[in-house]
C-alpha positions as CSV (number, residue, x, y, z in Angstrom):
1,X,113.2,91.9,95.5
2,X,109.6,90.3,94.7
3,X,108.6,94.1,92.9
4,X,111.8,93.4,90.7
5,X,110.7,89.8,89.7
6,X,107.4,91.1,88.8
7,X,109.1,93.6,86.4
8,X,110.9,90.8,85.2
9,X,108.3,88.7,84.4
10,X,106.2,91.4,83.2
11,X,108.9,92.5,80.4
12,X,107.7,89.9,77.5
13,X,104.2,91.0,77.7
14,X,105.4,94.5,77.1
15,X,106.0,94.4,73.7
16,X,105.3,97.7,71.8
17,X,102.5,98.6,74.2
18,X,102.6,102.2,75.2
19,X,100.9,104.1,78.5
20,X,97.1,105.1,76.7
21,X,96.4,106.8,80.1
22,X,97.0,107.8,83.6
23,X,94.5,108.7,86.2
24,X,95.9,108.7,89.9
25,X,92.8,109.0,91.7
26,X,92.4,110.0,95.8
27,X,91.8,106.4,96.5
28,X,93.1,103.9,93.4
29,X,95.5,104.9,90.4
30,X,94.9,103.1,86.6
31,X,97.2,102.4,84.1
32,X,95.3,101.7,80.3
33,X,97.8,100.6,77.6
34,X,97.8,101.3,74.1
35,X,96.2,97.3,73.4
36,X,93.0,98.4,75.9
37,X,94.3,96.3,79.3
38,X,93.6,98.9,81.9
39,X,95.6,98.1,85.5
40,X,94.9,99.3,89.0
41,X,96.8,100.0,92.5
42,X,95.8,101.6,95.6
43,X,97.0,105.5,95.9
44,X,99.8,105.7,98.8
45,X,99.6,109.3,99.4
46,X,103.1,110.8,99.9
47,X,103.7,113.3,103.0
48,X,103.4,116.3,100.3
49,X,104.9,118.8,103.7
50,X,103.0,122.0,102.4
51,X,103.8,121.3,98.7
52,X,100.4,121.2,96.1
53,X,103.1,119.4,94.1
54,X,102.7,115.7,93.7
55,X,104.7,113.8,90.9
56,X,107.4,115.8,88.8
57,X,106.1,113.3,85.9
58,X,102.7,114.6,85.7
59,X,101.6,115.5,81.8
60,X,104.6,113.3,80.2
61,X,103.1,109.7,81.4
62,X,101.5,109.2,78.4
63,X,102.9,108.1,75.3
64,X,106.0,105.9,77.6
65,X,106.5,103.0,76.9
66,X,104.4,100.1,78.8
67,X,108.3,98.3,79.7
68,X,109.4,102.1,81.2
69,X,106.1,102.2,83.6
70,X,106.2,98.7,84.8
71,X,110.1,99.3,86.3
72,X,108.6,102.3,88.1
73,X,107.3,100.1,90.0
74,X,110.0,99.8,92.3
75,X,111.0,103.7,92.7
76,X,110.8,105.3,95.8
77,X,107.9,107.5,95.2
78,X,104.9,105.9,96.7
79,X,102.7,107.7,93.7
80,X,105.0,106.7,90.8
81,X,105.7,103.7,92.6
82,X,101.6,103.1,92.4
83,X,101.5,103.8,88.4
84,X,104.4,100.8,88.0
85,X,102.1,98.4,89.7
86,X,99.3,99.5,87.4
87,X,100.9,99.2,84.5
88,X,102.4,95.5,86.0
89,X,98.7,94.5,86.5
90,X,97.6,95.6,83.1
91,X,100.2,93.3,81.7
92,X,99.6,90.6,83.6
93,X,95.5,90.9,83.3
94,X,95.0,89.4,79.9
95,X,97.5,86.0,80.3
96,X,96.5,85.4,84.0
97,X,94.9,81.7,84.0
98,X,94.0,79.3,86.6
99,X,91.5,81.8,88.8
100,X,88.3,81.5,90.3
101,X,85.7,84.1,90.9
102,X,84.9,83.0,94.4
103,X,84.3,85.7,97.2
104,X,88.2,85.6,98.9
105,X,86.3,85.5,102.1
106,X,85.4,81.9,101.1
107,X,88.6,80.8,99.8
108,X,90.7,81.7,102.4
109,X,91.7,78.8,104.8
110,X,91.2,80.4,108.6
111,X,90.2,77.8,111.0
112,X,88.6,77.9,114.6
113,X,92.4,77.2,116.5
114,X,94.2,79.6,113.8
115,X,96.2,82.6,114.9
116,X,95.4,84.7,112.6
117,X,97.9,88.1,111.6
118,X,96.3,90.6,108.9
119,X,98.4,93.3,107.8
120,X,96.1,96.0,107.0
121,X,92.8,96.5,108.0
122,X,90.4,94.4,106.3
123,X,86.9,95.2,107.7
124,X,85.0,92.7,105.7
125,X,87.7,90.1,106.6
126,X,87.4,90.8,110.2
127,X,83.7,91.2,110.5
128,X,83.8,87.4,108.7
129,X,86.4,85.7,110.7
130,X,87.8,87.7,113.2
131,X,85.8,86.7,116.0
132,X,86.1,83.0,115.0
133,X,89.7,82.5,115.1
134,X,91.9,81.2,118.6
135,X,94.1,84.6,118.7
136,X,93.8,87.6,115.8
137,X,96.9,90.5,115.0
138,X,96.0,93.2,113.3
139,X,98.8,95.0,112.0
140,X,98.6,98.9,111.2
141,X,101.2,102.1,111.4
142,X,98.7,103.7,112.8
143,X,97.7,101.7,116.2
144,X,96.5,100.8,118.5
145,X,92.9,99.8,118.8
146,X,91.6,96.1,120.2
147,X,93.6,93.5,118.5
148,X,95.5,96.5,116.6
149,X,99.3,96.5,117.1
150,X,101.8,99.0,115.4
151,X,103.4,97.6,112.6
152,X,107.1,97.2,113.9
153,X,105.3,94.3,115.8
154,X,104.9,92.4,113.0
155,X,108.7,90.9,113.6
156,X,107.2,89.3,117.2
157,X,103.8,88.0,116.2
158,X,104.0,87.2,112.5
159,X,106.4,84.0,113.3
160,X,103.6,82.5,115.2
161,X,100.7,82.9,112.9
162,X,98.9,79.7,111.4
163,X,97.1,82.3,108.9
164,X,98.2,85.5,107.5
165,X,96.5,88.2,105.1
166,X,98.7,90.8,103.7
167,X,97.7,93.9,102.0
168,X,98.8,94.3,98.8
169,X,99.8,97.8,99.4
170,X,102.9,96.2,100.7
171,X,104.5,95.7,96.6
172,X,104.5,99.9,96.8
173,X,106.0,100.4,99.9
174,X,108.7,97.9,98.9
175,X,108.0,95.5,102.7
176,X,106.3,92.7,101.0
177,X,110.1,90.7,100.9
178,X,110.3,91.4,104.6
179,X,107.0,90.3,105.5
180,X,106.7,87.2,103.9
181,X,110.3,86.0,105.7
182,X,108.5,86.5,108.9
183,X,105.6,83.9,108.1
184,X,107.9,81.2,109.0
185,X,104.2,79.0,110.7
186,X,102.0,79.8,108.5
187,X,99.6,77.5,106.9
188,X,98.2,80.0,104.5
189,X,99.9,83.0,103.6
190,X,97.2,85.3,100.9
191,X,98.4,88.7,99.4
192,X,95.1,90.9,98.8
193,X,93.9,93.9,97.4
194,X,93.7,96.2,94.3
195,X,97.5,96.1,94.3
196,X,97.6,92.9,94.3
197,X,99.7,91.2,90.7
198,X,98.1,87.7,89.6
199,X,101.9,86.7,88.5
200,X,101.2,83.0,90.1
201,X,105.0,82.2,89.3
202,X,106.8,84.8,91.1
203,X,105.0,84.7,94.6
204,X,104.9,80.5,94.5
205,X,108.7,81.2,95.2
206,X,108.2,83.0,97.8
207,X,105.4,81.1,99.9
208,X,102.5,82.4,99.0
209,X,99.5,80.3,99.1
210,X,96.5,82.5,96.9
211,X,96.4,85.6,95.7
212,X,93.3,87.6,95.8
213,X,93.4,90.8,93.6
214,X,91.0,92.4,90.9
215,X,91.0,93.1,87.0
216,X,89.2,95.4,85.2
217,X,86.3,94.2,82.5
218,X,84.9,98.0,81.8
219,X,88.2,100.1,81.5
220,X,86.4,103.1,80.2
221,X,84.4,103.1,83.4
222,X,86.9,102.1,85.3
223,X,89.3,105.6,84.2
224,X,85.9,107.4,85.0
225,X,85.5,106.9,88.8
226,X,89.2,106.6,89.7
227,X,89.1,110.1,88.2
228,X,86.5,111.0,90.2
229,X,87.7,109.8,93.9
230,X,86.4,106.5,93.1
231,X,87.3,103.1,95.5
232,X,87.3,99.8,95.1
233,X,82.9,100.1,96.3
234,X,82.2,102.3,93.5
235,X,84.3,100.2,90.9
236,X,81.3,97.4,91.4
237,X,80.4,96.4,87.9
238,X,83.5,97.2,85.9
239,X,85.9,94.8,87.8
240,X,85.7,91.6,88.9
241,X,87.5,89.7,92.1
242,X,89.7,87.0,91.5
243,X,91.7,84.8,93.4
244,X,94.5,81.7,92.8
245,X,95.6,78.9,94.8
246,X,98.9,78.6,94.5
């Protein structure tokens, strides 16, 4: 699986690096490591049926080391799952290379004839170019809406996109592998998002044409508003965008 190739990758940059920190906020989760690289995913939150209880880990993160929380990446809880792509994107943030800063609304290749399919909903990708394309999907699990289609459509319409934007949400829940098989047209294929791992060499392999993710510049800041409810629009200023063509 593509989550399994990341921790692959990601194992020689471990090292001796530890887990400095966790903070699994209501809307992103960071990972800081004992050398100052601070990571970030989005928060899935898990169905907690009645339960205050969240992660049986909670109070022992700390201290692991940085090897152990990359591989829970790929476990089954959606919250631990979240705290393995941090740590994944704190070890890939200092080596990443060959990035631009430019505004993945720019970058992106949609054209006027493109059908485009966007797994998750993007608002400030669909204001931009969703009324400029031939024919848009919009694929969410919680449909419908214009242009909105559950996501078990995805295996009918994804085949006959020229563009498709996936959300990077899609390495926790483990359907990235699935996803990408079913963009057998497309012209561009980007993965986006906070979640999103700038490890250029594993999704080249599997048809990916950019990347668009984040990495942190002010961790200390960064640990401050995720711990206070904080998003993506109040992490302004201590991260920066990045994308790579692949």
């Amino acid at each position: 699986m593509i989550v399994e190739e990341l921790i692959d990758n990601a194992a020689a940059l471990a090292g001796p690096k530890t887990v400095a920190d966790v903070r699994i906020g209501l809307g992103t989760t960071a990972v800081l490591l004992s050398d100052g690289a601070c990571g970030l995913s989005y928060t899935v939150h898990p169905n907690s049926g009645g339960h205050c209880h969240v992660l049986d880990q909670a109070g022992s993160l700390s201290g692991r080391p940085a090897r152990e929380a990359a591989a829970w990446a790929m476990d089954a809880d959606p919250v631990l799952s979240g705290v393995g792509i941090s740590a994944l994107n704190a070890l890939f943030a200092p080596v990443v290379t060959g990035f631009s800063r430019e505004n993945a609304m720019d970058a992106i290749d949609i054209r006027t004839n493109d059908t485009l399919g966007v797994v998750g909903h993007f608002a400030p990708l669909l204001e931009r170019h969703g009324e400029c394309v031939d024919r848009l999907y919009v694929f969410e699990r919680e449909a419908p809406g214009e242009y909105v289609y559950p996501d078990w459509a995805e295996d009918i319409y994804l085949p006959h996109c020229d563009a498709v934007v996936i959300t990077s949400t899609t390495l926790i829940n483990k359907t990235i592998d699935r996803l990408l098989s079913l963009c057998t047209s497309a012209r561009e294929t980007v993965l986006m998002g906070v979640s999103t791992c700038l490890c250029p060499e594993v999704f080249r392999a599997h048809g990916v044409t950019m990347l668009a993710g984040a990495r942190v510049t002010d961790a200390g800041r960064v640990l401050r508003v995720v711990s206070e409810g904080g998003s993506m629009p109040g992490l302004h200023g201590c991260t920066e965008h990045l994308c790579i063509r692949l």
